[in-house]
C-alpha positions in Angstrom: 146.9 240.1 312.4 144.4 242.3 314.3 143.6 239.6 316.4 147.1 238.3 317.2 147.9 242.2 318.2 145.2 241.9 320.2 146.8 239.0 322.2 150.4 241.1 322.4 152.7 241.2 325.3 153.5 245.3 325.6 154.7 246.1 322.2 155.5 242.2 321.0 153.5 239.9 319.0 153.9 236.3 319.8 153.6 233.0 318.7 151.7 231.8 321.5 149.3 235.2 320.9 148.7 233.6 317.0 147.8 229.7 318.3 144.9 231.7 321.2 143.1 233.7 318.4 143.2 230.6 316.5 144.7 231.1 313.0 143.8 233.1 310.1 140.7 231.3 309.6 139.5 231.7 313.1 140.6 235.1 313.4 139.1 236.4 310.3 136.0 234.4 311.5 135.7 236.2 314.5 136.0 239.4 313.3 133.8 239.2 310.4 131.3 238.0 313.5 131.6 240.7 315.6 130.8 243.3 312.4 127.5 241.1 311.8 126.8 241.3 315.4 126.9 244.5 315.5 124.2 245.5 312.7 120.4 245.3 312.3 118.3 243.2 310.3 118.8 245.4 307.4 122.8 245.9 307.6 122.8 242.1 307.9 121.4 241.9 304.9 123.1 244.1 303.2 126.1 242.4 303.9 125.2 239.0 302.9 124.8 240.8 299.7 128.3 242.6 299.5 130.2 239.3 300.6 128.3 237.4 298.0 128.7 240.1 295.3 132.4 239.5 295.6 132.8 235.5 295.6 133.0 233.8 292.4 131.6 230.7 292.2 133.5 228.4 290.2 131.2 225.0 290.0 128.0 223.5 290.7 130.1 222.0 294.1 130.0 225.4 296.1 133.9 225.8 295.1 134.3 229.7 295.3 137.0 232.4 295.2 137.3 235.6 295.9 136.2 238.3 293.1 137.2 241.6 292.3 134.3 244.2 291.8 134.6 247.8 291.0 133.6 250.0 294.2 131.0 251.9 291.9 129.5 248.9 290.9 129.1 247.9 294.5 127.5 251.7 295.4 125.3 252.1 291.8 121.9 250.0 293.5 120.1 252.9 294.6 121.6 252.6 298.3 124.7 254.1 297.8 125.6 255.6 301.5 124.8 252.8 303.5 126.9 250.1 301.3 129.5 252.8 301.2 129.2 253.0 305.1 129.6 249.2 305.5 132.4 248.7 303.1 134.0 251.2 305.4 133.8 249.4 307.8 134.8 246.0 306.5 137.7 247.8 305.5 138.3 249.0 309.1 137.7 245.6 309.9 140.7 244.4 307.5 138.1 242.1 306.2 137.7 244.0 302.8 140.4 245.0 300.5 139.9 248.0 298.6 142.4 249.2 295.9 142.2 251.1 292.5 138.7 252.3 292.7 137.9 247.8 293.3 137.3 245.6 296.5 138.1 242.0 297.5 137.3 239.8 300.4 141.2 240.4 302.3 141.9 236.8 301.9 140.7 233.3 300.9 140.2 232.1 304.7 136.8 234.5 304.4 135.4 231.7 302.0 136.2 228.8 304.3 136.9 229.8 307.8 134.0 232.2 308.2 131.4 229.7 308.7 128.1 232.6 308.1 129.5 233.1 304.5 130.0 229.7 303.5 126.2 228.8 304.9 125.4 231.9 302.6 127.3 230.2 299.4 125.8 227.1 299.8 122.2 228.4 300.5 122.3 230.2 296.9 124.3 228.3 295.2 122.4 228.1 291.6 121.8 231.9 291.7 125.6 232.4 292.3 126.2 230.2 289.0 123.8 232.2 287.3 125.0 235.3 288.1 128.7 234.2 287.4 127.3 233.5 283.8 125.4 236.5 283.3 127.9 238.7 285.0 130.3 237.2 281.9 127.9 237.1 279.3 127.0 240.9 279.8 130.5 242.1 280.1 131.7 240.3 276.3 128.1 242.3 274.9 129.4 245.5 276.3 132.6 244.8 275.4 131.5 243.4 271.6 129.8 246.8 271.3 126.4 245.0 272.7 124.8 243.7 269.6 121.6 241.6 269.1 123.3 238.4 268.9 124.9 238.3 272.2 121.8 238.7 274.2 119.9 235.8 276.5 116.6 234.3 275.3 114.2 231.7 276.3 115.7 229.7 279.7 118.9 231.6 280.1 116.9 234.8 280.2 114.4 233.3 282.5 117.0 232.0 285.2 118.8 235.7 285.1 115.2 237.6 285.3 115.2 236.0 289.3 118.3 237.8 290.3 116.2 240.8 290.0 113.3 239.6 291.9 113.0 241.1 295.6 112.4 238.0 297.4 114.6 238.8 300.0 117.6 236.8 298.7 118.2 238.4 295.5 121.4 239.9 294.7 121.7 243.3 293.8 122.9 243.9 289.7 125.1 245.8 288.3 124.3 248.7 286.0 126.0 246.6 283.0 123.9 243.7 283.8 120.3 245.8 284.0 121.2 247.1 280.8 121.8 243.5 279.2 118.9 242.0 281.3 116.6 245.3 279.8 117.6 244.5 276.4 117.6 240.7 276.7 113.6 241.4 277.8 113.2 243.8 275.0 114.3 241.5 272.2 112.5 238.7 273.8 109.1 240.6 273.8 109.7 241.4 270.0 110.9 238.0 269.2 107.5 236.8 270.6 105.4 239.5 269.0 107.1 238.3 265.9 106.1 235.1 265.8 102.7 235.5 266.7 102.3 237.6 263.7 104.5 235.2 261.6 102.1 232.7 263.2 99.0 234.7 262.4 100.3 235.2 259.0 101.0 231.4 258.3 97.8 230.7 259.7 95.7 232.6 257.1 97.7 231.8 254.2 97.3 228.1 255.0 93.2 228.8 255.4 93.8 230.8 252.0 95.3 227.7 250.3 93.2 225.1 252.2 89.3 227.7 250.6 91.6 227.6 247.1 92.1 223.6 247.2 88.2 223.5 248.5 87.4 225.4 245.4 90.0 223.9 242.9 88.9 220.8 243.4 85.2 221.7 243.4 86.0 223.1 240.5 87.5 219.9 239.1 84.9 217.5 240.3 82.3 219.9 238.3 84.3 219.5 235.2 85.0 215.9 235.3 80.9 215.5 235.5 80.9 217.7 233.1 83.0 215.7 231.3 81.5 212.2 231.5 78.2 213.5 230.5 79.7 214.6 227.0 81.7 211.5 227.4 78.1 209.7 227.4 76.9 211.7 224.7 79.5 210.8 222.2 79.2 207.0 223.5 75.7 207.0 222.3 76.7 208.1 218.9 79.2 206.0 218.2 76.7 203.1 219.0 74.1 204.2 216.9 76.4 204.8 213.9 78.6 201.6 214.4 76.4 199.5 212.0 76.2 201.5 208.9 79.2 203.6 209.7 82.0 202.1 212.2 84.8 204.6 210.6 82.6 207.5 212.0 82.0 205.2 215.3 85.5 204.5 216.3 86.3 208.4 215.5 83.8 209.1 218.2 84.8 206.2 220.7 88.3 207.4 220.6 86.9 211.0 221.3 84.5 209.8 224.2 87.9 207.9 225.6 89.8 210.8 225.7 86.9 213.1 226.9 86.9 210.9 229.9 87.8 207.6 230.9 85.3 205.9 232.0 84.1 202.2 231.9 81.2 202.9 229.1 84.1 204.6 227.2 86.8 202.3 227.3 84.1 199.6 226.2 82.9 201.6 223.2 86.3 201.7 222.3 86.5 198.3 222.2 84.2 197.8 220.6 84.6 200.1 217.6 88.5 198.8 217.3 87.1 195.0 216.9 84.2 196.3 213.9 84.8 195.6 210.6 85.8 198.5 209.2 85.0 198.6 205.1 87.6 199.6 203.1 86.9 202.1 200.1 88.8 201.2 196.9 88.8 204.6 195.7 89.4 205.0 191.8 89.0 201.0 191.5 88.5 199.4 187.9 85.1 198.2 187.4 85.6 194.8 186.2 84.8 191.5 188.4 88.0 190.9 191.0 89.1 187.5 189.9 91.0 186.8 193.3 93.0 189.0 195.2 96.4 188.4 197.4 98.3 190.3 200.5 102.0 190.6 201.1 103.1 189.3 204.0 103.3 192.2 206.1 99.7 193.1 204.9 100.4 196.4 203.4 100.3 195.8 200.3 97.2 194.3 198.4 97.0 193.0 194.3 93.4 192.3 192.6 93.4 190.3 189.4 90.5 191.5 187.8 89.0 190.0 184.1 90.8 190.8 181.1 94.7 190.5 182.7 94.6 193.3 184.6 96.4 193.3 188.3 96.1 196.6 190.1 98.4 197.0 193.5 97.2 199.0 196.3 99.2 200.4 199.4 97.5 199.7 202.8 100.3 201.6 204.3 97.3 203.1 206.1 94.9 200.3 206.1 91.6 202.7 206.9 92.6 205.0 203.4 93.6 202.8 200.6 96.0 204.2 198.1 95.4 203.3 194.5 99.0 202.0 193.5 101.1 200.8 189.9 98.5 198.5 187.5 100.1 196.0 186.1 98.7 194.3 182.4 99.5 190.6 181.9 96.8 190.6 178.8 94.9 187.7 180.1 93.1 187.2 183.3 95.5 186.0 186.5 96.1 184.0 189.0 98.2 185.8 191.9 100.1 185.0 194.7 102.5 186.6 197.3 106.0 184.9 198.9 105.4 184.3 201.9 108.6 186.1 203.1 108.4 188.8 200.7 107.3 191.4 198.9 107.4 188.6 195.4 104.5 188.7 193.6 103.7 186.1 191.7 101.2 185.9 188.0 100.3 182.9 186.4 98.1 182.9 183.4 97.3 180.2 180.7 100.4 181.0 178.7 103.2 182.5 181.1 104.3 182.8 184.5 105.3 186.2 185.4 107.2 187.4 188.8 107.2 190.9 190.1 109.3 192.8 193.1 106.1 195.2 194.5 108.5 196.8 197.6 107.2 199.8 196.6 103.6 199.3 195.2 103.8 202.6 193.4 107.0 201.3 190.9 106.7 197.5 190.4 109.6 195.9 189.0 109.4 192.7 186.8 111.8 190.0 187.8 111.5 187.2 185.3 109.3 186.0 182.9 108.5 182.3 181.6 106.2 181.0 179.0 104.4 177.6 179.4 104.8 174.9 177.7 101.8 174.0 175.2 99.2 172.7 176.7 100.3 173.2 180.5 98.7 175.9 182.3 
């Protein structure tokens, strides 16, 4: 509008006054010009950063629009009179908005008629995008009452840490964002210190379990030799007493075995199991055994002896004998068992006897016949 006044005839503005300055876009162009022209080097740069401080950019494109920012924001970077001085005169300018304590670029023609500002978008494009996001994420921690949880770490943090750097091009911060940036860096530093010590800390408790396993199983290999050479020991018993006694000998081949197991123990295991083991008739009578028989299932055995007598024995427990019922047929016996029972049979020279021995201890006498003269 400035410009079109400008181009007036006396106190009129005209349509042909509008098409000479160009349009909006070339008018606003112009003028935004002639204020760069007019500073030095350092009011140049300054306002690259006050233009860029209130674009927005919306995508990784270079699609921006214009962005509201409080004036104290814009004033709180440690140069407060000279960006106050130049957003005068922007304002003066009508290039610069400023209402209700905020300012705005006047209108969206800045962002693509003014060709300076658009070569400044485009030039900082990925530090525009990251300070879009951290402008956001520090105003929801301020406004969430700025706890732990909402600040950056690891490459978000690192990608906001180069707004700050003064490289020329950086973009002045505002007092929210130094505060979020500060405490960002502060929980980074302990977050790190934290798991160097929870590092330091897993490290010696894995060298304290690796020196226990060292010595555990040092400690088991001594006692497994220890072991096997009183494994040995009891081997060599049980083969010098196998002979004259193999009850003792198997007692210590099974104790060798389960000292240790070892190839010389499971053989003199073995061999104990396969000896002949003697069975000790405890309380026996003392006359001859005529013949003897065993039930089918071998736990139970019957001795005829001279005289008719027939003693049973229970070889429930075939190493301990256990004297059982004796049973008196008078006159010396011939015995045999059923061969799918527990039927004992008892033939003498004048009767045939038959006896259920299920239980050893309490014989039971089925049937009785005599023979007939002369037939034995």
């Amino acid at each position: 509008m400035q410009e079109t006044w400008t181009g007036r005839v006396g106190t009129r503005l005209t349509f042909g006054g509008y098409q000479a300055t160009g349009g909006i876009g070339t008018s606003v162009a112009r003028a935004a010009d002639r204020v760069h022209d007019a500073l030095d080097a350092d009011g140049r740069r300054e306002l690259r950063e006050l233009c860029l401080r209130m674009v927005r950019l919306v995508d990784g494109q270079g699609k921006a629009v214009r962005r509201r920012v409080r004036t104290d924001d814009l004033t709180s970077d440690g140069t407060r009179s000279g960006t106050t001085a130049l957003l005068s005169l922007l304002t003066d300018a009508q290039l610069v908005v400023v209402d209700d304590g905020e300012a705005q670029l006047c209108h969206d023609s800045l962002l693509h008629g003014w060709p300076r500002l658009r070569d400044w978008i485009n030039a900082d494009l990925d530090g525009l995008l990251v300070r879009r996001r951290l402008g956001e994420a520090a105003d929801a921690w301020d406004e969430t009452g700025r706890p732990p949880s909402g600040l950056y770490a690891g490459e978000h943090l690192a990608a906001a840490r180069s707004l700050t750097e003064d490289d020329g091009r950086a973009l002045p911060t505002r007092p929210v964002e130094r505060d979020f940036l500060r405490a960002s860096d502060w929980a980074e530093r302990r977050r790190k210190r934290l798991l160097v010590t929870s590092g330091a800390i897993v490290l010696a408790l894995a060298l304290a379990s690796t020196l226990a396993l060292v010595a555990r199983r040092s400690q088991q290999e001594t006692a497994a030799k220890e072991s096997a050479r009183t494994a040995d020991q009891l081997v060599n018993q049980a083969d010098a007493l196998r002979e004259r006694d193999p009850r003792t000998a198997l007692a210590l081949s099974l104790a060798a075995y389960r000292t240790a197991v070892t190839p010389e123990t499971r053989s003199s295991l073995y061999t104990s199991y396969l000896s002949r083991t003697p069975a000790n008739l405890e309380g026996g009578v003392s006359k001859p055994v005529l013949n003897l028989a065993f039930s089918v299932d071998s736990k139970v055995l019957a001795t005829s002896h001279a005289g008719g007598h027939v003693q049973l024995w229970d070889l429930a427990r075939r190493s301990e004998p256990r004297r059982a019922a004796p049973l008196d047929l008078g006159a010396s016996a011939a015995i045999a068992f059923h061969p799918r029972g527990r039927l004992l049979a008892a033939q003498t020279d004048s009767r045939l006897t038959m006896w259920n021995v299920a239980d050893p201890r309490k014989p039971r006498k089925l049937a009785e016949r005599r023979n007939r003269e002369g037939v034995t």
